[in-house]
C-alpha positions in Angstrom: -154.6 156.8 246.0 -152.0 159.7 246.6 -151.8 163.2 245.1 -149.2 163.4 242.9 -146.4 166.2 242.6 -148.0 167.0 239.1 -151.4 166.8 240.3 -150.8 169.4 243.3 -148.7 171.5 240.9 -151.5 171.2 238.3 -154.0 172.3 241.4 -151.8 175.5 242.2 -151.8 176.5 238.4 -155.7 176.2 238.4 -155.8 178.5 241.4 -153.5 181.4 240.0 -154.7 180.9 236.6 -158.2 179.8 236.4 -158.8 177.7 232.9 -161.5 178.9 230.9 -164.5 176.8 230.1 -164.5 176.4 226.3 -168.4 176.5 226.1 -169.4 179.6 228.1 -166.2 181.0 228.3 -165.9 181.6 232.0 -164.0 180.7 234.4 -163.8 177.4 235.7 -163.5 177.7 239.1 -160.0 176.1 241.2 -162.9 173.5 243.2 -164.0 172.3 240.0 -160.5 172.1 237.9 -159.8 168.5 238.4 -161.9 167.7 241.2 -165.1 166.9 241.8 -166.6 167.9 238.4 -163.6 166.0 236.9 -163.3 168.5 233.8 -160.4 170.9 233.3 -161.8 173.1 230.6 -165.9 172.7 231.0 -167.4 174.8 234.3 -169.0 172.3 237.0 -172.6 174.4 234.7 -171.8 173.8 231.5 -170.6 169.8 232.4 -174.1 169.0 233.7 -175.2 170.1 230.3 -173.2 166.8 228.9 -176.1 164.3 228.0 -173.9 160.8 228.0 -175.0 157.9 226.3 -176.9 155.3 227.9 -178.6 152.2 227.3 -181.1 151.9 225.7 -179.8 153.0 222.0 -179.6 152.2 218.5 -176.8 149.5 217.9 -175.9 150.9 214.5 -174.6 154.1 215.8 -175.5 154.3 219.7 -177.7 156.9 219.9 -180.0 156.7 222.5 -183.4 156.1 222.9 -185.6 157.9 224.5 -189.6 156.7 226.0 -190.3 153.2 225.9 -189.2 150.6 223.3 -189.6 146.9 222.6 -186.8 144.8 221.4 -183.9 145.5 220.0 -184.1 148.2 217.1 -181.9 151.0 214.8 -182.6 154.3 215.1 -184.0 156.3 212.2 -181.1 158.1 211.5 -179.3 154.6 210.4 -182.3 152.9 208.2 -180.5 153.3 205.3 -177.0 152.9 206.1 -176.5 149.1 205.6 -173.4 149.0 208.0 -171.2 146.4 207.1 -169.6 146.6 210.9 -171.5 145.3 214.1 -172.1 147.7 216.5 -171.8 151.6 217.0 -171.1 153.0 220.2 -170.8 156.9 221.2 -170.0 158.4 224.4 -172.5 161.9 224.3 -174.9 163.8 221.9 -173.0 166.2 220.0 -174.6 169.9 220.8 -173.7 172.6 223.6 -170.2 171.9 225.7 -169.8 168.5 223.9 -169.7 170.2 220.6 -167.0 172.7 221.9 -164.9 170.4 222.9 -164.9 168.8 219.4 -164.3 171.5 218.0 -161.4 173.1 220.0 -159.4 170.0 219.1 -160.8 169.6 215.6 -160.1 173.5 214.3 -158.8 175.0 217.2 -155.5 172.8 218.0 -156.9 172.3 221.8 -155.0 169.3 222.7 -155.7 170.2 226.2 -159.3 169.2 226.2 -158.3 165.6 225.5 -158.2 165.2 229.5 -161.9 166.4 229.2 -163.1 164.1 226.3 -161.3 161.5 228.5 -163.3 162.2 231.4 -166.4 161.6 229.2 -164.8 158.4 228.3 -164.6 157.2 231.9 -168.3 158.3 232.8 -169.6 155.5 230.1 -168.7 152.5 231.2 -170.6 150.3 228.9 -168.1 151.7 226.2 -165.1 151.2 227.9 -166.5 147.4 228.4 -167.3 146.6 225.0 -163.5 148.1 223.7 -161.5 146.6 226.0 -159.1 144.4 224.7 -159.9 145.3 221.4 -157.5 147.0 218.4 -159.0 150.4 218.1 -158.2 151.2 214.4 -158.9 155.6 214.2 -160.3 156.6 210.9 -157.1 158.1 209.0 -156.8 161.5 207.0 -155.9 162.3 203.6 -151.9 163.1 204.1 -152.3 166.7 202.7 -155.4 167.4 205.8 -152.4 165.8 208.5 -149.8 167.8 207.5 -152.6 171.3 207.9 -154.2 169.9 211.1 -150.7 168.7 212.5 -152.6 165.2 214.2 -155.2 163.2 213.6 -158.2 164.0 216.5 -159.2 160.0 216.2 -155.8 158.8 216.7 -155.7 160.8 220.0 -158.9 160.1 221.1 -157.9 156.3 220.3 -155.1 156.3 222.9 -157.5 158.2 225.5 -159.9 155.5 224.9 -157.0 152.6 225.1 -156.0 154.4 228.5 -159.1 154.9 230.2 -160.3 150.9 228.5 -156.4 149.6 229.8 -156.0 145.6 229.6 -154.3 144.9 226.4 -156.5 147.4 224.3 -154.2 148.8 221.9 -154.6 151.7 218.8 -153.0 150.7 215.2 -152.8 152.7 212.4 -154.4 149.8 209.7 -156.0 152.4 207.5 -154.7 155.1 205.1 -156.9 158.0 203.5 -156.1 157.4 199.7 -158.7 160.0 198.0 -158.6 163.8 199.2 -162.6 164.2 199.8 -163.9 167.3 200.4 -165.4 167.9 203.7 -168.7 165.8 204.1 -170.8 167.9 206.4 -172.6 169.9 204.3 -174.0 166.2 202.0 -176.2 163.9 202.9 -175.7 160.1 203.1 -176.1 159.4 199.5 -173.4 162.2 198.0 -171.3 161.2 201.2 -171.0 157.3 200.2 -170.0 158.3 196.7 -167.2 160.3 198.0 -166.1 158.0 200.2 -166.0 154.9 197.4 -162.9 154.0 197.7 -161.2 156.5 199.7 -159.5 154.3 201.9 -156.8 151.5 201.7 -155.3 149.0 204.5 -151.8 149.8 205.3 -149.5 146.9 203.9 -150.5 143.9 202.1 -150.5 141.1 205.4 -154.9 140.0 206.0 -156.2 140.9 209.5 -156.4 138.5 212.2 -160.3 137.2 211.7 -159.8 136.6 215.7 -159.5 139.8 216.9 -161.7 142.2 217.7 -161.4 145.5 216.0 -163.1 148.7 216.7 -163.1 151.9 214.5 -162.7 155.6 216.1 -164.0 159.1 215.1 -164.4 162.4 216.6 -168.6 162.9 215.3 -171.1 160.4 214.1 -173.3 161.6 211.8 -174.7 159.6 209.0 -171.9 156.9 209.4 -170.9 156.8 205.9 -167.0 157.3 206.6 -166.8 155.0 209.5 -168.7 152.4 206.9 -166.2 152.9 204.1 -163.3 151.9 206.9 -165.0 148.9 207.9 -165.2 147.6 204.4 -162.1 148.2 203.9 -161.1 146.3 207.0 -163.7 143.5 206.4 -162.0 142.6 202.4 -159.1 142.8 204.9 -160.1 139.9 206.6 -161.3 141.5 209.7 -164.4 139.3 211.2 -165.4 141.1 214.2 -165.1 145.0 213.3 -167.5 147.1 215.3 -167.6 151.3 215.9 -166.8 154.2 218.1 -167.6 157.6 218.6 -166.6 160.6 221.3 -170.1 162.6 220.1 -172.8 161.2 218.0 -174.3 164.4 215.5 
């Protein structure tokens, strides 16, 4: 495969003007800026930090297991939950470099580490199988939060994750956020679920296709109560197969 025109300029940029790592904040040196490391805005250090997802995990929310297990088995973080989707996949544990890259496009309006969080994408392969070809729905925000943030992080993780998936996997906007919640983080699952009763809506009035294969996006994992919500929704939708994931599980 050729260097493109943009790639080389891109290269000569990294040279002149290192990027900075958004974990450490140093430099990330012009050998490791799109090249072997693969990440942009992490250092080749803080990128071995990354701990991807790998089998064997909880099929609730994809966290990984760790030792030896027998059979197949949910996590503790999910006994509880009583997910009303099928399976929950993430991509890396949400703590050091993974975390900063959340939260430079979360807070921080860093749109530019969405080549990095795609890079992540591509280095978990069993995700990329189990979406592709699927609808990826991303979980919606309230109108008022949009117009602050100016995007919604899950719908543009949702097209990185169509990209790197490619086939026919596609992102639609099927959900709307019809309740202004406050933020969740500081509740636990209980307080979460009865904030989120009813705080989304489908888009329209048509049912879902019952044949196709839906799969709900989010930034963070963390009890799964949100992601639940938008499953229900999609299920009373007529959505069959409606399964879930995550850039970072927390």
């Amino acid at each position: 495969m050729g260097t493109t025109a943009t790639e080389i300029l891109r290269g000569l940029s990294d040279v002149v003007f290192p990027p900075e790592c958004v974990h450490c904040r140093g430099l990330v040196a012009a050998t490791a800026a799109g090249g072997e490391a693969g990440f942009r805005h992490l250092c080749v250090r803080c990128a071995s930090q990354l701990t991807m997802v790998v089998s064997p995990h909880c099929r609730t929310c994809g966290h990984p297991f760790y030792g030896e297990m027998a059979g197949e088995r949910e996590c503790v973080k999910c006994q509880g939950l009583e997910a009303v989707y099928g399976e929950g996949r993430t991509a890396v544990i949400f703590n050091g470099p993974a975390r900063a890259l959340v939260i430079a496009l979360k807070y921080h309006r860093g749109l530019y580490v969405l080549a990095d969080m795609e890079e992540v994408f591509r280095r978990v392969p069993e995700i990329l199988a189990h979406v592709r070809g699927a609808t990826l729905v991303p979980v919606p925000l309230h109108p008022r939060k949009a117009r602050e943030r100016g995007y919604n992080q899950a719908w543009l993780l949702a097209e990185v994750l169509a990209k790197v998936a490619g086939g026919t996997t596609g992102v639609a906007g099927l959900l709307r956020r019809v309740v202004d919640t406050p933020t969740q983080t500081a509740f636990d699952r209980r307080t979460r679920l009865e904030n989120l009763k009813n705080a989304f809506a489908l888009k329209g009035t048509a049912p879902l296709n019952p044949e196709v294969h839906y799969v709900l996006v989010d930034d963070v994992f963390t009890t799964g109560s949100t992601l639940n919500s938008c499953a229900r929704t999609l299920r009373r939708a007529g959505a069959l197969k409606v399964d879930v994931v995550t850039f970072a599980h927390g």
